[in-house]
PDB file of N, H, CA, C and O in Angstrom:
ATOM      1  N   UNK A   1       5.171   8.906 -21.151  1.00  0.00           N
ATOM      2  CA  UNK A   1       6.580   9.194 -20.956  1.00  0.00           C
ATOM      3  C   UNK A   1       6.799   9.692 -19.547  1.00  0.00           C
ATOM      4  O   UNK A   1       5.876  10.094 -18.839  1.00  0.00           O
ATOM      5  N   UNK A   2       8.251   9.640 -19.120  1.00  0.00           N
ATOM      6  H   UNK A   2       9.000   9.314 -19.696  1.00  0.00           H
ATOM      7  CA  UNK A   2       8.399  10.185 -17.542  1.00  0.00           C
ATOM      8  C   UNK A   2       9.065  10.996 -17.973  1.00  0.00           C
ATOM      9  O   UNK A   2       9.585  10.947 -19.087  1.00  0.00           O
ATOM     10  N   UNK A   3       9.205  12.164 -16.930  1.00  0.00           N
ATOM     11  H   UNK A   3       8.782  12.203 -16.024  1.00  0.00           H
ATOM     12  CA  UNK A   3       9.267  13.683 -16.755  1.00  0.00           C
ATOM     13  C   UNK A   3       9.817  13.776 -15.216  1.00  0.00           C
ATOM     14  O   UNK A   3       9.726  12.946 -14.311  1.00  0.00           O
ATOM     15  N   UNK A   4      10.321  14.862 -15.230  1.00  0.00           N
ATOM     16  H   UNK A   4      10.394  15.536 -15.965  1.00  0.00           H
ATOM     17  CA  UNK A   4      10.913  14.978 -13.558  1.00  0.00           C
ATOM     18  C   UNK A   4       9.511  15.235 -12.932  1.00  0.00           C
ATOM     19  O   UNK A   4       9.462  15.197 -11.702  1.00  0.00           O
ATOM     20  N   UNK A   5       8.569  15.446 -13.499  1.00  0.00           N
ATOM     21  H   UNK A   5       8.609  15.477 -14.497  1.00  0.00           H
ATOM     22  CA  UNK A   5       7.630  15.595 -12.919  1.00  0.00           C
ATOM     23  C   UNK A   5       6.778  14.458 -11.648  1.00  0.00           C
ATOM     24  O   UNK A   5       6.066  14.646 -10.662  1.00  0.00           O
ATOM     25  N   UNK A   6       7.381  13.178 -12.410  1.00  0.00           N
ATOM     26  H   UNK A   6       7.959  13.025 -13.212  1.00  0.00           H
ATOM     27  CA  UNK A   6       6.842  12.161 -11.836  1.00  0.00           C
ATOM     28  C   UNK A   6       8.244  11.474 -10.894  1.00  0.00           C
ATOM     29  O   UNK A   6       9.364  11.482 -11.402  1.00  0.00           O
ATOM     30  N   UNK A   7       8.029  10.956  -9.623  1.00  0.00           N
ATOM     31  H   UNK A   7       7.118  10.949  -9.210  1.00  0.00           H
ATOM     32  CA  UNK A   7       8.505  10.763  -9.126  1.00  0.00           C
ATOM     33  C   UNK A   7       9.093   9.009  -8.964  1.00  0.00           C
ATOM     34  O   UNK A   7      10.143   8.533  -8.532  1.00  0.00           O
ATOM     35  N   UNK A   8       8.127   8.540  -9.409  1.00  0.00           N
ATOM     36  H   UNK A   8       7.275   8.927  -9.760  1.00  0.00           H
ATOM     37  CA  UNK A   8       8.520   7.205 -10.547  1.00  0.00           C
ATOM     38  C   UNK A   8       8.309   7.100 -11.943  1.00  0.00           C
ATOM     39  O   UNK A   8       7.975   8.184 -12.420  1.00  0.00           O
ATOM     40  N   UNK A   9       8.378   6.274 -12.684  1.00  0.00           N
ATOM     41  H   UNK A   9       8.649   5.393 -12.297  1.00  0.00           H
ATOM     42  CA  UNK A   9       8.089   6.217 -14.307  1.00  0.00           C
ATOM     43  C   UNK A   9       6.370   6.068 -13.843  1.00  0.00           C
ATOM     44  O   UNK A   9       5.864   5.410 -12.934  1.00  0.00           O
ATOM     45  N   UNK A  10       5.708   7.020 -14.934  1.00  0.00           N
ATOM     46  H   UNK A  10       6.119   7.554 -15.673  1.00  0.00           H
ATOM     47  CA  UNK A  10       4.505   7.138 -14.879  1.00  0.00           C
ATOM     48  C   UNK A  10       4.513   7.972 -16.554  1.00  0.00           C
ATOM     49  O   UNK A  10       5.498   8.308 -17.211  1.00  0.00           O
ATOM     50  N   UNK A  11       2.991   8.131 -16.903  1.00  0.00           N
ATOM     51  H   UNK A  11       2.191   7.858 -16.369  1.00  0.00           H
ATOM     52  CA  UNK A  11       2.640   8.977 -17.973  1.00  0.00           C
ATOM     53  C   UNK A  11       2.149  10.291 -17.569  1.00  0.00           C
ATOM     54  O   UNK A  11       1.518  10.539 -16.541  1.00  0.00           O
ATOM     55  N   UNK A  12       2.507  11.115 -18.491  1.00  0.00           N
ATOM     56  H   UNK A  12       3.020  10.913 -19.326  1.00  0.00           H
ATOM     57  CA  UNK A  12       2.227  12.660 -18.148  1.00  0.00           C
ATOM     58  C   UNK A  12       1.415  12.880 -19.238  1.00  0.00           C
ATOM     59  O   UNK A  12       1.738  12.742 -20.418  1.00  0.00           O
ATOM     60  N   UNK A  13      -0.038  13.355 -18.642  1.00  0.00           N
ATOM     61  H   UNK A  13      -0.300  13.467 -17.684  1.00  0.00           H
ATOM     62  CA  UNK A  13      -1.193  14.038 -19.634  1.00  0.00           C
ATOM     63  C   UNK A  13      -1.297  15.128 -19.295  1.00  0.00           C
ATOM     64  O   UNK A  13      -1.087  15.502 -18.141  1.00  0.00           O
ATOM     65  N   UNK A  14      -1.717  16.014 -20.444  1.00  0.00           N
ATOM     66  H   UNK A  14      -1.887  15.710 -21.381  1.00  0.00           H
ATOM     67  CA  UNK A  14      -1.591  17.318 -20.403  1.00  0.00           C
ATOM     68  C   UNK A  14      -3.093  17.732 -20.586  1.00  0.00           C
ATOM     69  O   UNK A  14      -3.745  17.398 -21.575  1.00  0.00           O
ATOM     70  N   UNK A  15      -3.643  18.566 -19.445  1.00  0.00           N
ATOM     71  H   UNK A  15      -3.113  18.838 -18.642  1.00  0.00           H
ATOM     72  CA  UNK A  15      -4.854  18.882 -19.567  1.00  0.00           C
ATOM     73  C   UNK A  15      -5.350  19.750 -20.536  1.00  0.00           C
ATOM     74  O   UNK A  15      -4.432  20.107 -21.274  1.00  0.00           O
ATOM     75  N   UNK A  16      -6.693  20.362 -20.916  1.00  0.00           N
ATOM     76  H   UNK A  16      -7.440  20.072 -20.316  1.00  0.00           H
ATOM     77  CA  UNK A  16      -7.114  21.176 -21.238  1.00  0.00           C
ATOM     78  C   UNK A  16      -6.873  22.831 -21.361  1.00  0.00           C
ATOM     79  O   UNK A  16      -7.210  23.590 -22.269  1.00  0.00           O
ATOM     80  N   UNK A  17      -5.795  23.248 -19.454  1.00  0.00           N
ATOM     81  H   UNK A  17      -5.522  22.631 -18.717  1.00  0.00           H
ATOM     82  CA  UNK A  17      -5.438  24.155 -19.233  1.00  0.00           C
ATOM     83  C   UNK A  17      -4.211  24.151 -19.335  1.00  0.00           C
ATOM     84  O   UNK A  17      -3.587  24.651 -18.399  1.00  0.00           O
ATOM     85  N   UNK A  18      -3.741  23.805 -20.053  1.00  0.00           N
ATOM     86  H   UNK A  18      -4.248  23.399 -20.813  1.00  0.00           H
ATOM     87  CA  UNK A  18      -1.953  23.076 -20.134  1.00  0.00           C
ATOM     88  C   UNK A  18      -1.339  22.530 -18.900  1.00  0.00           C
ATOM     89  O   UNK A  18      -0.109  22.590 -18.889  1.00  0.00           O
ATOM     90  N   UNK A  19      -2.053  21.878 -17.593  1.00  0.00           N
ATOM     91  H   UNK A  19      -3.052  21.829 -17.601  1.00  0.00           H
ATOM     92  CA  UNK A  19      -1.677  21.640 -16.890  1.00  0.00           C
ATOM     93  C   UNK A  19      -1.497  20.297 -17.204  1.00  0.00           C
ATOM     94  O   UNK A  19      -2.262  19.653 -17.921  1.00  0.00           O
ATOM     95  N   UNK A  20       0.065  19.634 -16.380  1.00  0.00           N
ATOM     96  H   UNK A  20       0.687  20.157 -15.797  1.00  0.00           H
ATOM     97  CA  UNK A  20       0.271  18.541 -16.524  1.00  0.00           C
ATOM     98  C   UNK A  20       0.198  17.604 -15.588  1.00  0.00           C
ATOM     99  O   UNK A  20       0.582  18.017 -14.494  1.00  0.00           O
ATOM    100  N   UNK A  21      -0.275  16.100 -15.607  1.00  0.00           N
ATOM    101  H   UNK A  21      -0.587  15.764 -16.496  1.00  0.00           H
ATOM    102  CA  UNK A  21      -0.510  15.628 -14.302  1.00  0.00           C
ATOM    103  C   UNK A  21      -0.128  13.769 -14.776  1.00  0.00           C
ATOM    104  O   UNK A  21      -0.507  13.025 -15.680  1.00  0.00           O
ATOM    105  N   UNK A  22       0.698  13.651 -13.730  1.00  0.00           N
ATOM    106  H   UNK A  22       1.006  14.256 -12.995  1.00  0.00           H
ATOM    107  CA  UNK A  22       1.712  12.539 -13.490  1.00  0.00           C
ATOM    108  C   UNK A  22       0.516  11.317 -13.156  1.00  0.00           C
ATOM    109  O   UNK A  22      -0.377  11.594 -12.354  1.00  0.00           O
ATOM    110  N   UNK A  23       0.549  10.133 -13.730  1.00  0.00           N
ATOM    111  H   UNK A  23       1.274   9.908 -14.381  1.00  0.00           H
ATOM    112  CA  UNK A  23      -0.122   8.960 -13.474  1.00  0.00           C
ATOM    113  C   UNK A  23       0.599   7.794 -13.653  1.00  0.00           C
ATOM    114  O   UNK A  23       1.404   7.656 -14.574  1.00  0.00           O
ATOM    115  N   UNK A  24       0.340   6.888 -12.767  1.00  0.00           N
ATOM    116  H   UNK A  24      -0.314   7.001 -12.019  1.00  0.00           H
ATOM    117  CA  UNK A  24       0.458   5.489 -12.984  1.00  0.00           C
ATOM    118  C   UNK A  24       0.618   4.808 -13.631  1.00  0.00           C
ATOM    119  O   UNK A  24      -0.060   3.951 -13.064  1.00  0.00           O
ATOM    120  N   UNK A  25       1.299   3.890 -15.232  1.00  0.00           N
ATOM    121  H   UNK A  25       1.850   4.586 -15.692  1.00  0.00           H
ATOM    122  CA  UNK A  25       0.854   3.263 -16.252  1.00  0.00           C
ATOM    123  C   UNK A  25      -0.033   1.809 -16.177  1.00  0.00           C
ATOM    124  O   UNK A  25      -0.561   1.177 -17.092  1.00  0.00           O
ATOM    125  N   UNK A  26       0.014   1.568 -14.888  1.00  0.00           N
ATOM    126  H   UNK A  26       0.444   2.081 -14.145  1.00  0.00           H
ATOM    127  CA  UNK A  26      -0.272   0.135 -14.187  1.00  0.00           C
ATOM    128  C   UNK A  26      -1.847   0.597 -13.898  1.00  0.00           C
ATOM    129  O   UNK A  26      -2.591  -0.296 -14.301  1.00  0.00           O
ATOM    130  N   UNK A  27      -2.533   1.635 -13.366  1.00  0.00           N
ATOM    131  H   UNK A  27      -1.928   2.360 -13.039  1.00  0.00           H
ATOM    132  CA  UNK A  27      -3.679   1.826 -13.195  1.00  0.00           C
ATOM    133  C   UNK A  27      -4.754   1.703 -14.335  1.00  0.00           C
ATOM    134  O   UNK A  27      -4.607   2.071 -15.501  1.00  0.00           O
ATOM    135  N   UNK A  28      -5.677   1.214 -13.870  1.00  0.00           N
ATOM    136  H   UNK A  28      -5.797   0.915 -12.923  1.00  0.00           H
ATOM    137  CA  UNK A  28      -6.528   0.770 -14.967  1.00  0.00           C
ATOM    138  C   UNK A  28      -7.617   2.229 -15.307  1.00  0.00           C
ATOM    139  O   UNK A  28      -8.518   2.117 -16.138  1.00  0.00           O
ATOM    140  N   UNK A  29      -7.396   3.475 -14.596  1.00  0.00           N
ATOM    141  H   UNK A  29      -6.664   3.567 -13.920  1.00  0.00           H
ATOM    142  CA  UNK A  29      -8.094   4.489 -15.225  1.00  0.00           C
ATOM    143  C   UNK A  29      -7.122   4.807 -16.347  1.00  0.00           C
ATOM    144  O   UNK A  29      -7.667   5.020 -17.430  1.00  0.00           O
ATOM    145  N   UNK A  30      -5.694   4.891 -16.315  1.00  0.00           N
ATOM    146  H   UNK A  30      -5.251   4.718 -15.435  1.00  0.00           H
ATOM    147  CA  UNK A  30      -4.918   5.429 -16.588  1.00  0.00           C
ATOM    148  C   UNK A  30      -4.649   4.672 -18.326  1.00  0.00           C
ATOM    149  O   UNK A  30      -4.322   5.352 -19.299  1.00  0.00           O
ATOM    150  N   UNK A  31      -4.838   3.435 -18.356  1.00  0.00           N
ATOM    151  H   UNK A  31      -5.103   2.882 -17.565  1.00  0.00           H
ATOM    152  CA  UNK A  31      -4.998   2.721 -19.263  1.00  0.00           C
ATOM    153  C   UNK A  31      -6.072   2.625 -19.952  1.00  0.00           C
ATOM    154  O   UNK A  31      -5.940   2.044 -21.029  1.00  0.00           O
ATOM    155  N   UNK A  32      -7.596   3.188 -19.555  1.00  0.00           N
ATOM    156  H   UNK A  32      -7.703   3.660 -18.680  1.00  0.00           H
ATOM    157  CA  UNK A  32      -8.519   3.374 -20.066  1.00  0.00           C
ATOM    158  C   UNK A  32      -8.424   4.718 -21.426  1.00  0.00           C
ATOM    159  O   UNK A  32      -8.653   4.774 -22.634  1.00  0.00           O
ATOM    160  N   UNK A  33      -7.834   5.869 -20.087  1.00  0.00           N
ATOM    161  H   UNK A  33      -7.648   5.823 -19.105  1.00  0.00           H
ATOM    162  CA  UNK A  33      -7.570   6.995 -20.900  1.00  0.00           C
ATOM    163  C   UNK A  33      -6.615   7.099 -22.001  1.00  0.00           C
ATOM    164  O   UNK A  33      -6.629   7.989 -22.851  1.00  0.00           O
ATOM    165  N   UNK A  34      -5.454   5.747 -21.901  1.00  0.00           N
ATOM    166  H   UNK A  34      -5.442   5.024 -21.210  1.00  0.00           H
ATOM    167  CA  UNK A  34      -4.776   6.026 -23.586  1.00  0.00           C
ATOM    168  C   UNK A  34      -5.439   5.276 -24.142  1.00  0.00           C
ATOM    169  O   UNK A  34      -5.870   5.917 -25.100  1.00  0.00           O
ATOM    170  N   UNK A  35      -5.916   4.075 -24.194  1.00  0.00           N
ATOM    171  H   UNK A  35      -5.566   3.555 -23.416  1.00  0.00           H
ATOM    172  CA  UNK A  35      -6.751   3.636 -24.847  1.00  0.00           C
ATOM    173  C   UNK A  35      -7.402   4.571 -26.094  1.00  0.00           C
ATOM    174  O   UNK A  35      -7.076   4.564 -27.282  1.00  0.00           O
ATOM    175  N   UNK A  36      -8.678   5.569 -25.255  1.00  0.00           N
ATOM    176  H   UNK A  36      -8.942   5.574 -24.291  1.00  0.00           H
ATOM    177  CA  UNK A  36      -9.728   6.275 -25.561  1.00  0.00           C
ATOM    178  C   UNK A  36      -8.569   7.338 -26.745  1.00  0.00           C
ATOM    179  O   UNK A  36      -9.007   7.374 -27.895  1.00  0.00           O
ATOM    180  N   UNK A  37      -7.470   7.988 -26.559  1.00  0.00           N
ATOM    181  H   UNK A  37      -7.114   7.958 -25.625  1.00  0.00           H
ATOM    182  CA  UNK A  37      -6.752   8.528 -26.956  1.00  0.00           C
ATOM    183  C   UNK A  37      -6.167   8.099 -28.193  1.00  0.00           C
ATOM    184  O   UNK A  37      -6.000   8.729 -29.237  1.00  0.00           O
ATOM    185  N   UNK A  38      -5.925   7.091 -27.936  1.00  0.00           N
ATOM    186  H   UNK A  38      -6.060   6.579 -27.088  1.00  0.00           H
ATOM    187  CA  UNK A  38      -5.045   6.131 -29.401  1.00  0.00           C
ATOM    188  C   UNK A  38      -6.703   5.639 -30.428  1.00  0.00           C
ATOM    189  O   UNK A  38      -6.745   5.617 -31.658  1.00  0.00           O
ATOM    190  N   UNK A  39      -7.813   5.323 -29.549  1.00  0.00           N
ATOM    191  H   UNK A  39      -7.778   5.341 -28.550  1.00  0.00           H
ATOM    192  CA  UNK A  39      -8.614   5.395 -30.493  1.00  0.00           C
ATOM    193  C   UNK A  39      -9.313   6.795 -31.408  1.00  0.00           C
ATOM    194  O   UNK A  39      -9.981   6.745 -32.441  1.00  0.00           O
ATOM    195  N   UNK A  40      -8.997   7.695 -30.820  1.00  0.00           N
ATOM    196  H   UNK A  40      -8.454   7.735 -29.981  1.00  0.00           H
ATOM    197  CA  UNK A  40      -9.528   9.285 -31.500  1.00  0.00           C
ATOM    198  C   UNK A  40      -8.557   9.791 -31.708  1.00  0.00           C
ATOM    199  O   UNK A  40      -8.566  10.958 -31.318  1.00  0.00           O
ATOM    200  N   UNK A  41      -7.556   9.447 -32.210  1.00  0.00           N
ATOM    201  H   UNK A  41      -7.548   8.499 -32.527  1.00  0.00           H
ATOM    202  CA  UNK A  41      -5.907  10.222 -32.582  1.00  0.00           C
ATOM    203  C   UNK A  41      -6.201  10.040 -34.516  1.00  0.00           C
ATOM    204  O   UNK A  41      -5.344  10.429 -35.310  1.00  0.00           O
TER     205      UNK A  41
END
């Protein structure tokens, strides 16, 4: 989802420390990591 956080449409993951950090949806790390997510949900 986008958030004012991101300065274009991107996904916002929320770390470990509740920090949140704005990514790419087009990047292929970024697509790895929902991947990995939607498979352990």
């Amino acid at each position: 989802q986008t958030s004012s956080l991101c300065s274009e449409p991107g996904v916002i993951f929320l770390t470990k420390r509740n920090r949140q950090v704005c990514a790419d949806p087009n990047e292929a790390w970024v697509q790895e990591y929902i991947t990995e997510l939607e498979l352990n949900a």
